[in-house]
N, C-alpha and C positions, 0 to 999 in steps of 0.2 A: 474517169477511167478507174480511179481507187473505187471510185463506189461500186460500179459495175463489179471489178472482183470482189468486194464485200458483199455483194449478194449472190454472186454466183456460190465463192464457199461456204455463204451459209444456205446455201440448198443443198450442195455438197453436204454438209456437215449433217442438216435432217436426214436425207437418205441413209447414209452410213449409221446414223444412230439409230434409226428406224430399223435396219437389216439388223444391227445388232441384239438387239428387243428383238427380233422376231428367231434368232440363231437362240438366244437364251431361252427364247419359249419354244421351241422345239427341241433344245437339251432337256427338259425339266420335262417333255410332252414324251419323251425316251422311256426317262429314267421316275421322273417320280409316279407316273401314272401306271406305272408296272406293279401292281397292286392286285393281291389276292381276288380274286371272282365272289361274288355276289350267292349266300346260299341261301336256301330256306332255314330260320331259326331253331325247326322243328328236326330237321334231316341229322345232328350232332347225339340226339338225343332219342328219336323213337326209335330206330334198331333195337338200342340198348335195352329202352323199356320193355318194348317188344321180347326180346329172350331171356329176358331176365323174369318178367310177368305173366308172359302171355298175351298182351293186350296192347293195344296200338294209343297212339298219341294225334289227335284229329287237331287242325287248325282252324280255334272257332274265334270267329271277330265276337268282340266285346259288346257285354248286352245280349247275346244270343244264345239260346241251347241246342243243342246237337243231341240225339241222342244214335247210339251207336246201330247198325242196322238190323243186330243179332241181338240184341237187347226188346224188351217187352217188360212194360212199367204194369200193367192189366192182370198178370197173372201173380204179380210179386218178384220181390227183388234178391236175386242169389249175389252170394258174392263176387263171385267173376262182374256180373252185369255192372253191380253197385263201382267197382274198380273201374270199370272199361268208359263207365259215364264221369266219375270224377275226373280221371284223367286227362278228358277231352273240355271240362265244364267249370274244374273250379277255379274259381276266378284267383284265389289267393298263388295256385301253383301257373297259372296260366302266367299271371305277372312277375311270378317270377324266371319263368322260361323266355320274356323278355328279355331279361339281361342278356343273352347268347344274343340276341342284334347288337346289343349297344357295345356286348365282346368285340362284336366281327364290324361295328363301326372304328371301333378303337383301331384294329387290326387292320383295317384299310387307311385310318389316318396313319399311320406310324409308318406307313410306305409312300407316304410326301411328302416333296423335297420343300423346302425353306423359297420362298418365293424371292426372283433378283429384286435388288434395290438399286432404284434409280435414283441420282440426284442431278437438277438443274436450275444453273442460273442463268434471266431472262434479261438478252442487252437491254439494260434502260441506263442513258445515257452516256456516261463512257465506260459501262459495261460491258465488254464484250460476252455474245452466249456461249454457253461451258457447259458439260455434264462428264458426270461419271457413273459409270454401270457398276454395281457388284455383284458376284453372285458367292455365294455361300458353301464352301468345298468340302468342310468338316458334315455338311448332311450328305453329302454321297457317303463319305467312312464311315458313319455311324448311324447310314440307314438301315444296311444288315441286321445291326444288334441290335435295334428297336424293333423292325420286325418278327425278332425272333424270342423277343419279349410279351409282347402282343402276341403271339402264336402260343407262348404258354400261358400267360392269363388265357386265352380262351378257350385252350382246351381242361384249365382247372375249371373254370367257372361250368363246362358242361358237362364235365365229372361229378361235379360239386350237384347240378339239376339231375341228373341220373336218380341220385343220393337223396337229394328232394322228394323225386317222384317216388322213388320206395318207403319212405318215409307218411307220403300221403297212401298210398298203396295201405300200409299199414293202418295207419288212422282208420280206414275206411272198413277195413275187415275187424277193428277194434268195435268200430259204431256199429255193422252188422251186427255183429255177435249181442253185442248191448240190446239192440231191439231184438233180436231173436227171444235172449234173457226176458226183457221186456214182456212181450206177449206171451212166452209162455207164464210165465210169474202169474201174468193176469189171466191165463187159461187155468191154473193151479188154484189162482182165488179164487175163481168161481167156482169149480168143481168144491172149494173147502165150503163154500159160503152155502152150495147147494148138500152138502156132506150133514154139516150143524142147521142150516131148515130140515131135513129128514127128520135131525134127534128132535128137535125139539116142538115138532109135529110128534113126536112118538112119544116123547114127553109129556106134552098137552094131554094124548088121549089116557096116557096111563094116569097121570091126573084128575082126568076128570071121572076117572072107574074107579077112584079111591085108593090107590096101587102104591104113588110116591106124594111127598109133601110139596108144599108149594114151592119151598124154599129150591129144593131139586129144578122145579120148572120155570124158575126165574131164572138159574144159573144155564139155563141150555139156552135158554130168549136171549140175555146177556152174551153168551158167546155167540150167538148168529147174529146181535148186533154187532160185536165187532170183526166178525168176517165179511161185512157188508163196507167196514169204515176202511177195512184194510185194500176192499177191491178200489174201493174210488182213492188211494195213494196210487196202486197199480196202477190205473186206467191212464194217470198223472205221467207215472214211469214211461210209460208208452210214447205218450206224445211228445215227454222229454228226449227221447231214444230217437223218435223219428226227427223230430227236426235238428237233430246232430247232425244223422246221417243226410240228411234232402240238403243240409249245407255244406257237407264236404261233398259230396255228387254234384253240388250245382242246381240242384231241382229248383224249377220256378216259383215262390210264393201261392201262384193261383191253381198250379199242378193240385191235382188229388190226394188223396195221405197216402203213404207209399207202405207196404208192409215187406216183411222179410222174410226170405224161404234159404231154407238152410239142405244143399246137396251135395254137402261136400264131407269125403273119409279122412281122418286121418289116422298116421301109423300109428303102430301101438308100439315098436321098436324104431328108436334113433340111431343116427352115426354116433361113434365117439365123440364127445367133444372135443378132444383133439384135434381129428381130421374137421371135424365143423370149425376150427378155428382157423386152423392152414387153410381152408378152404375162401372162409373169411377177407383173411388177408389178402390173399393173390386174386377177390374176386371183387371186393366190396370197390365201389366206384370213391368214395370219399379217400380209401388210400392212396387211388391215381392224382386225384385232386390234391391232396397233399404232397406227394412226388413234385406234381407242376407247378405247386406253387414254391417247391423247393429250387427250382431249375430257376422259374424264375426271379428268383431274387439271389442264385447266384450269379444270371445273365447282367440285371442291375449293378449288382458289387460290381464286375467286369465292367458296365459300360461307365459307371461314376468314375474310373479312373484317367476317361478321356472326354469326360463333360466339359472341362476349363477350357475346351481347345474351341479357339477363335478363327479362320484364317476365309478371305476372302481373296477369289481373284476378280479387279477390276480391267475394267477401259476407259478411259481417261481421255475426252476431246475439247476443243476449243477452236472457236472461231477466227481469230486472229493472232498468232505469234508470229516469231521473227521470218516464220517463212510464209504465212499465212496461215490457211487449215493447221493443227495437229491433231493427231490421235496417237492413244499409246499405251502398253497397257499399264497394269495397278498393283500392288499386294497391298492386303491391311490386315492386319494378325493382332489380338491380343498375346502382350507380353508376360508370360506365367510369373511372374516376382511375387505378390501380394497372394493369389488363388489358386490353388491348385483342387479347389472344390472338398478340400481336406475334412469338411463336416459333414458331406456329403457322403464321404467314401466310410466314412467311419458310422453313418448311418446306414448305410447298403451292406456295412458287413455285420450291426445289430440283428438286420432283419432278415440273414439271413441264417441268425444261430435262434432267431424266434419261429422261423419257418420251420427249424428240424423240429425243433421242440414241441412245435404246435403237429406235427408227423407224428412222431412218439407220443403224442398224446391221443390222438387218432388210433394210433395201434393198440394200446393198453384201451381206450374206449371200446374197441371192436372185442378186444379179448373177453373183458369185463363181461358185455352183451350177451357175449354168444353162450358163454358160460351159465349166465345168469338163466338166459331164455330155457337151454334146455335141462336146467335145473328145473324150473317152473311148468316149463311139459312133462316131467315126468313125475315130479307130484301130482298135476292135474291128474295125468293119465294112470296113476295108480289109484287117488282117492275115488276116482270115475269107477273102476273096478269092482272097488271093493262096494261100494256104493249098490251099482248095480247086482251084484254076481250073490252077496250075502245082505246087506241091511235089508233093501228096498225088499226083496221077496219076503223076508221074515215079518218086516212090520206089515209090509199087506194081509199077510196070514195072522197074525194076532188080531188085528184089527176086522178082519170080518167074523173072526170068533166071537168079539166083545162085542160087537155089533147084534149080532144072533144070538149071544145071548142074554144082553138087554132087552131085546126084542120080545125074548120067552118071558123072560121078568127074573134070570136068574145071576146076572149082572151088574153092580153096580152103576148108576151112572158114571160116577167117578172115575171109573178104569176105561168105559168106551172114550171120555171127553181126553184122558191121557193117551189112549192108544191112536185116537184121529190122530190129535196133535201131534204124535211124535212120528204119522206116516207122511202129516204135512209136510211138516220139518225136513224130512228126508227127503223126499218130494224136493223139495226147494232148495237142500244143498248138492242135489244133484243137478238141476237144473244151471243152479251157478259154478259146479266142476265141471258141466261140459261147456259152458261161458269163460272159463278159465282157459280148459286146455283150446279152444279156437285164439283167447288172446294170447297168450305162451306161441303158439303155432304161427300167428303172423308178426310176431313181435320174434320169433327164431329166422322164420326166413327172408327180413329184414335183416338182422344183425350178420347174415351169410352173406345175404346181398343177391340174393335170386330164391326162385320157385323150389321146394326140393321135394313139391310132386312125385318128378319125375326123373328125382337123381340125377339132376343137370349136369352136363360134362361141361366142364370149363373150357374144352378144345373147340365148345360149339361157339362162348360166349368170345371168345378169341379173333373166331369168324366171323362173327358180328360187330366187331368193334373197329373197322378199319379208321373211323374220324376218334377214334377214343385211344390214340395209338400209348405207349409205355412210354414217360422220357427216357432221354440216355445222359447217360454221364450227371447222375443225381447224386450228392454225396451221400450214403450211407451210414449209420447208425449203428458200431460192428457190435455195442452193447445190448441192441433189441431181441428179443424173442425173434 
C-alpha cells in the first residue's frame, strides 16, 4: 500500500512540475519575446542618404554589381552617376552598413528575459525525487533599461552610417574630379606636345634654308622630346585616376575603362560661414550620433547602479515528506555586503564624461571643416577667375604673336619656346583650380552634411528622418559654441 502511494505522488509530483515549466515558459513567451520587429538594415539609413544626396541606397548581395537604372557606364561617368553606383556597390561601405543588423540583433537580444533554472534530484536509493524551479525577477526590472540602451546604440551607430555614406559620397566626387584633372592634363599634353612638333618642324625647315643655327634646332627637337615623355607620365595619371575611382564605385575588374564627364555648375557666391556652421551642427548626422551615444552611456551609469541585484523566485517540491507530496514556493537573493558593482559604476560614469568630450570634439571638428572647406572654395573660386577672365586671354594673344612671328623670321626662337611655356603653364593651373574648387565643393557639403545645390531646408531633412529621431534628455555642454 505504502508503495502504491509512492508512486501515485510521484506521478503527482511530474504533472505539477511539468505544468510548472510549462506556466514558466509561457511567462517568459509574454514577456521576453515582446521584442522590437524585424527591419531591413537599409530602411534606418536610405531616407537620409536619399535627402541629403540625392541618391538612393540599393541592397546588393556580396560578390555582385548593380548598377543603378538611370545610370549608363557607355557614354561616361558624371558625378551624380559615379555616387549613386558607389553607394549601392562598394563593398568597404556596404560592410559597414552591416553593423545596423548586428545593432538591431543586439536590440532584439536585450529584450530576453534570462531563461528559468531548473534543478533536480533523481530517487536512487534512499533518495527521494526533489526539484526546485527558479526563475530570474531582476530581468523583468531591468529589461526596460537594457532595451533602451540597445535602442540608442542603434540609433548612433546609423547616425554614425549616414556620416559614412557622406564621407564616401565625398571620396567619390574627390576621385571624379582627379580623373577629370587627369584626362584633361593629358588632353593639355598632347595639344603641348603637338604645339613644340609645329616649332620644331618650323625649325627644321628654317634650318635647312640657312635661317637659324643648328644649335636653335636641337633645342626645339629637345623640347618636343620632353613633351612627349611628359604625356606618357599623364597617360600614367589617368589610369591611376581611374582605378581610384572603379574602386570606390565598385566597378568590376573585367568592366571596360570608365572615363569621366563633368556636368555639374557650381556657385560663384556662398553662404556665410556662420550660417554654414549652424547649419552644420543642427544637420550633420555624426552630431546625433554623438548625442546617442551621450544618452547612452548615461542610460549605463543608470543601469550599473542596479547590476549587483540578485533575487530569484522559486518552487520547491519533493516526493516524500511528512505528509507525503510537498510543494512550496522559494526566494534566493544575493546579499549586497561585499558588491555593490562599485567598479562598475565608477566606470559607467568615466564613460560617460568621455562621451561628452568625445561630442565636443565632434563639434569643434565640424566647425574646423566647414570653415576650412569654404575657405578653400573661395580661393579656388577667385584664383579660377582671375585665371580665366585676365591671364589665360593675355597669354593666348602673346603667344600666337610670337608664334607669327617666328614664322616671318622676325622672332626669336627664344621668346616663342617662353611664351608656349608659359600659355601651358596656365593651361594647367587652371585645369587644377577648377579640380580644386570641385574638391573644396564636396569636401563643403560634406562638412554641412547635405547637398547645397539646392539650398536644402532643414524642415525637409526633419521629414525624412522619422527612424533618425533627436535624443531627449542628453546632457549638454552649456560652454560649446
Amino acid at each position: 500500500m505504502a508503495d502504491s502511494d509512492g508512486r501515485a505522488g510521484l506521478v503527482c509530483l511530474v504533472k505539477r512540475g511539468g505544468l510548472l515549466v510549462m506556466l514558466a515558459g509561457l511567462l517568459s513567451g509574454f514577456t521576453g519575446c515582446a521584442t522590437p520587429s524585424s527591419c531591413c538594415p537599409h530602411t534606418a539609413i536610405r531616407d537620409q542618404l536619399d535627402c541629403r544626396v540625392g541618391q538612393d541606397v540599393q541592397c546588393v548581395p556580396p560578390c555582385q554589381f548593380v548598377l543603378p537604372s538611370d545610370a549608363n557606364l557607355d557614354d561616361g561617368v558624371t558625378e551624380d552617376e559615379a555616387v549613386a553606383i558607389s553607394l549601392s556597390n562598394n563593398s568597404a561601405f556596404q560592410s559597414t552598413v552591416a553593423q545596423l543588423g548586428m545593432s538591431h540583433g543586439d536590440r532584439v537580444q536585450a529584450g530576453l528575459l534570462t531563461n528559468p533554472n531548473m534543478s533536480m534530484f533523481i530517487p536512487v536509493g534512499v533518495k527521494q525525487w526533489e526539484w526546485t524551479l527558479y526563475l530570474p525577477l531582476e530581468a523583468f526590472v531591468l529589461r526596460p533599461h537594457r532595451l533602451e540602451i540597445a535602442e540608442s546604440d542603434y540609433q548612433r551607430i546609423a547616425n554614425q552610417l549616414v556620416q559614412n555614406g557622406l564621407t564616401l559620397v565625398r571620396d567619390v566626387r574627390v576621385a571624379h574630379a582627379d580623373l577629370i584633372l587627369a584626362e584633361r592634363q593629358l588632353a593639355l599634353g598632347r595639344e603641348s606636345q603637338e604645339l613644340r612638333r609645329g616649332i620644331s618642324d618650323v625649325t627644321q625647315k628654317q634650318f635647312d634654308s640657312g635661317d637659324i643655327s643648328e644649335l636653335e634646332t636641337m633645342t626645339a627637337e629637345v623640347d618636343s622630346l620632353n613633351a612627349g615623355a611628359a604625356l606618357a607620365l599623364l597617360e600614367q595619371d589617368v589610369e591611376v585616376a581611374r582605378a581610384r575611382l572603379g574602386l570606390l564605385m565598385g566597378i568590376p575588374a573585367e568592366s571596360p575603362p570608365i572615363f569621366a564627364v563633368e556636368c555639374v555648375v557650381y556657385p560663384d557666391l556662398l553662404p556665410e560661414p556662420g550660417s554654414l556652421v549652424d547649419e552644420g551642427l543642427r544637420c550633420r548626422p555624426d552630431v546625433q550620433a554623438a548625442n546617442w551615444a551621450v544618452k547612452a552611456a548615461c542610460q549605463r551609469e543608470e543601469l550599473s547602479r542596479w547590476l549587483f541585484l540578485r533575487f530569484d523566485a522559486g518552487m520547491d517540491a519533493n516526493g516524500k515528506g511528512s505528509r507525503g507530496f510537498e510543494l512550496g514556493p522559494a526566494f534566493r537573493f544575493d546579499i549586497p555586503l561585499f558588491n555593490r558593482n562599485e567598479g562598475g559604476r565608477i566606470r559607467a560614469g568615466a564613460e560617460v564624461v568621455q562621451a561628452m568630450h568625445a561630442r565636443d570634439a565632434v563639434h569643434d571638428q565640424i566647425v574646423q571643416e566647414i570653415r576650412t572647406a569654404a575657405a578653400q572654395y573661395a580661393q579656388a573660386s577667385n584664383s579660377l577667375a582671375i585665371l580665366r577672365n585676365e591671364i589665360i586671354p593675355a597669354l593666348e594673344k602673346s603667344r600666337e604673336i610670337a608664334e607669327k612671328g617666328y614664322t616671318d623670321g622676325g622672332t626669336d626662337y627664344l621668346l616663342v619656346l617662353q611664351t608656349t611655356g608659359q600659355y601651358i603653364d596656365a593651361k594647367s593651373r587652371l585645369l587644377t583650380q577648377e579640380a580644386a574648387l570641385q574638391r573644396s565643393w564636396a569636401e563643403l557639403e560634406r562638412s554641412v552634411g547635405h547637398s547645397l545645390r539646392d539650398r536644402f531646408a532643414s524642415h525637409v531633412l526633419a521629414g525624412q528622418a522619422d527612424a533618425m529621431i533627436e535624443p531627449d534628455d542628453v546632457p549638454v555642454n552649456d560652454n560649446a559654441e
